[in-house]
N, C-alpha and C positions, 0 to 999 in steps of 0.2 A: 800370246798364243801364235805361234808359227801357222804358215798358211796351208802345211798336211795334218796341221793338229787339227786344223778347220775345218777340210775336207774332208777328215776322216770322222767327225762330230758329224755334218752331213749327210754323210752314205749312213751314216748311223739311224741319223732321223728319218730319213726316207725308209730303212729298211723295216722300222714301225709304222709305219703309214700302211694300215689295213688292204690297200694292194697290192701293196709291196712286200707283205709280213707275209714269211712262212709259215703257213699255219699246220699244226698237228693236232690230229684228232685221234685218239684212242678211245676203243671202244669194247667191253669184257660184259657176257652174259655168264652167269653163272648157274651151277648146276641146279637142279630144281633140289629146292633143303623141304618143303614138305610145307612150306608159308600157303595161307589161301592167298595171302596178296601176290602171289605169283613167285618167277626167277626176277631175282635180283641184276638190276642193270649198272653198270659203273663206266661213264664216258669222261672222258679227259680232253683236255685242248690247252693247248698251250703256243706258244709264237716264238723261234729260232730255238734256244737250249733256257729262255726261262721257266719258273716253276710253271705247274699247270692249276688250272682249275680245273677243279672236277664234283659232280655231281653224280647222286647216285638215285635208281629207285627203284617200284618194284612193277612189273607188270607181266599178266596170262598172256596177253599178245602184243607183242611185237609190232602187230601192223596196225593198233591201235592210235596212232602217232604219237604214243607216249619220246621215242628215240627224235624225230625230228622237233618236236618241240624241246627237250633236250639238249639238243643244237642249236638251237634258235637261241635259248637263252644263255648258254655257254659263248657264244661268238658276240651277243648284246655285250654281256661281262667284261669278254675280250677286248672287244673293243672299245670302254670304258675303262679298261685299266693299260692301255697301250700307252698313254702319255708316263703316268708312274713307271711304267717297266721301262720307258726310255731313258729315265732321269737315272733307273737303278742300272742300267746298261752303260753310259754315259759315266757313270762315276765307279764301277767297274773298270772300265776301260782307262779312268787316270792312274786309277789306283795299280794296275798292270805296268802304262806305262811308267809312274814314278819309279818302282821297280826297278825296272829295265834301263831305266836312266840312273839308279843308285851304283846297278851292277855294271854298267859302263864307265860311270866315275872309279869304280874301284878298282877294273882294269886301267885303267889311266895310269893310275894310282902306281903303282906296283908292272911295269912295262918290261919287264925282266922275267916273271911268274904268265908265259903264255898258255892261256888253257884253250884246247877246241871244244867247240860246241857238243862235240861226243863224249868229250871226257866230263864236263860240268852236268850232262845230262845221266849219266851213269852215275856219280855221287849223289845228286840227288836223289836218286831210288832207295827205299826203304830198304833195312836190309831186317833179320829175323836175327837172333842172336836166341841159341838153346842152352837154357839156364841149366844150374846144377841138380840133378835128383836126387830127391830125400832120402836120407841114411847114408848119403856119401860125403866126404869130406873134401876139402878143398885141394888135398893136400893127394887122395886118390887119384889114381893113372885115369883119368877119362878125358877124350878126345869131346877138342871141343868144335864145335861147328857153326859156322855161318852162314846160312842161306841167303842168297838174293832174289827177292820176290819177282824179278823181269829177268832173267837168265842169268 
């Protein structure tokens, strides 16, 4: 392990350390559907771009502390499951770079075939391909067309 593979494991782990973690909280009251148990609440949290937890329930008011107990035990969770989400970040993160070191080797490879980074990033993009409509034959004058879904 090189010594910015190291430090970049590091910044990693520090950046799940619950003061250092980004934290996102979402939070959706929904319309009143006609329940006695009240509107329905749906809070969410979650730490840089991993999945979130979320919890949901139901309650007449609002200021009941049903929302900050909500919180409370959403951010316990969280920060019970930061250690796991560092391991899945962590192994994310080889797996990115193995990548990027295959596609490096393969520029190596082939030193003659130079691509820039705009042109490998353009091919990448999906493209839509408009299939033939029924009752037509292959063999019919139709214009065929290719969309590219990013411009």
């Amino acid at each position: 392990m090189t010594d910015e593979t190291t430090s970049q494991e590091e910044a990693l782990a520090n950046s799940y350390e619950i003061a250092n973690c980004p934290i996102t909280l979402n939070l959706q009251i929904f319309p009143d559907d006609g329940s006695v148990e009240g509107r329905q609440i749906v809070i969410g949290i979650r730490n840089h771009q991993d999945p979130p937890i979320i919890k949901s329930c139901r309650s007449e008011d609002f200021t009941c502390g049903v929302i900050p107990q909500l919180i409370d035990e959403l951010l316990a969770e969280l920060k019970a499951e930061l250690p796991a989400r560092l391991l899945a970040a962590v192994e994310r993160d080889r797996l990115v770079q193995s990548e990027v070191d295959e596609t490096d080797e393969d520029e190596t490879e082939l030193p003659t075939k130079s691509k820039s980074k705009k042109s490998k990033s353009k091919s990448a993009l999906p493209s839509v391909e408009v299939g033939t409509v029924a009752g037509l034959t292959p063999t019919d004058d139709v214009e065929q067309t290719t969309l590219n879904l990013f411009g």
